[in-house]
C-alpha positions, 0 to 999 in steps of 0.5 A: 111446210112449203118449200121452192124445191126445183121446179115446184113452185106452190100454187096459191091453193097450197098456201092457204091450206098451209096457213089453216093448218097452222092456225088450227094447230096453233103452231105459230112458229111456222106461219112464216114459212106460208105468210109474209109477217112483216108486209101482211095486212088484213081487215077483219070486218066488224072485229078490227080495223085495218091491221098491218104486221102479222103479229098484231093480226095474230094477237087479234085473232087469238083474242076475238076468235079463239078466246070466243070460239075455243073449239074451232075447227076449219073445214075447207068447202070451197075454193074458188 
């Protein structure tokens, strides 16, 4: 995972790339090292309302997303 080691410091691109592969791979245990799971708040639109604490937002997920969409994958196209 993403580690401060000297002068690397990740870039926000290394982040969110972290995060989807975590997710994909349903390795939950290790969403901590890329997410602040105590301060994270996120709106879903059209599935929750404000959501704060990565927990909830996770069981969210898993329920209207993966639930629904049991063969997701992620493909990243762009970046901006």
């Amino acid at each position: 995972m993403l580690q401060h080691m000297g002068s690397f410091m990740p870039n926000s691109l290394d982040i969110y790339s972290s995060f989807q592969r975590c997710l994909q791979a349903q390795d939950y245990e290790h969403l901590g090292d890329v997410v602040d799971l105590q301060g994270y708040t996120e709106n879903c639109l059209g599935l929750t309302g404000w959501t704060t604490g990565f927990a909830v937002a996770l069981q969210n997920w898993a329920r209207n997303i993966l639930a629904a969409f049991s063969d997701l994958e992620f493909n990243t196209e762009d970046v901006i």
